[in-house]
N, C-alpha and C positions, 0 to 999 in steps of 0.2 A: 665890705661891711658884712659880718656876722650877726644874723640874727637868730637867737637861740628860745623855743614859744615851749614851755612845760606844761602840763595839765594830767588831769586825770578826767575819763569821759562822766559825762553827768549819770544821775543813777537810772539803769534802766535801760542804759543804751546799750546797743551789742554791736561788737566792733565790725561786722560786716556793714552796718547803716553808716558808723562814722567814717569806714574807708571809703566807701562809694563817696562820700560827700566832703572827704579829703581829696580824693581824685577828680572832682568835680572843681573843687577849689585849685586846684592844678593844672588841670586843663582849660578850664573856662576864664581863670583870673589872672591867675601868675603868669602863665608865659605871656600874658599879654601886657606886663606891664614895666614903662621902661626900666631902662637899671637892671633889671632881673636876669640874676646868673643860675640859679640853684636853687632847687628844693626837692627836701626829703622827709622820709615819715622813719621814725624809730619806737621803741618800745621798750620796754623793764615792766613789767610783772602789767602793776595798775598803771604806770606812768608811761605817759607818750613825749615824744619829743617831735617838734618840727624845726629842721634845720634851712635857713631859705641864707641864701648866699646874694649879697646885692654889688652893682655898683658903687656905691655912695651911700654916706647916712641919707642924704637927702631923699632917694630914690627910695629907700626903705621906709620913710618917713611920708612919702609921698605917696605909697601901694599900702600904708597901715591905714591911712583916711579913705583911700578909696574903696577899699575891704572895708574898712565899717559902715559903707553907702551901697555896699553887694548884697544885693541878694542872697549867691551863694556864701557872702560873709555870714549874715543872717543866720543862712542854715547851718552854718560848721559850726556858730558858738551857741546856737540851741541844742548842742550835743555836747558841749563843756561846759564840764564843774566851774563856772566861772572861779570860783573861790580859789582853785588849785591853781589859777593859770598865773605865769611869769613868762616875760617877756624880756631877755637883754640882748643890745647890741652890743657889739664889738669890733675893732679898727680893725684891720689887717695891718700884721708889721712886717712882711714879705712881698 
């Protein structure tokens, strides 16, 4: 399962605060959570992309509730434009 998270950072914020607290959410949450194959951070001008690669929708499904009961969830999306953000998964056909 592909999951593909779009945003632009909220106004104000400077991208050295949201990577620290990107890598915070990488280290302290994701690899800690099962299913979890992959995650990555990307960029285009104002726009960021996080790419997180899963076992299963479910498992993806499963670390999207528990990220909204973190802490460090908390703090990643007090740095996003909420407005900006999209969120889709995707099957793998390979």
């Amino acid at each position: 399962m592909f999951e593909i998270i779009t945003f632009r950072l909220a106004q104000g914020v400077d991208e050295a605060t949201f990577r620290a607290a990107d890598t915070r959410v990488q280290v302290e949450f994701a690899y800690h959570q099962p299913g979890f194959l992959r995650r990555t951070l990307g960029r285009q001008a104002d726009r960021w992309l996080i790419l997180q690669v899963w076992a299963s929708g479910e498992a993806a499904e499963a670390a999207s509730t528990a990220f909204d009961a973190a802490p460090v969830g908390a703090e990643l999306m007090a740095l996003i434009d909420v407005s900006s953000l999209s969120v889709e998964r995707f099957a793998g056909v390979d």
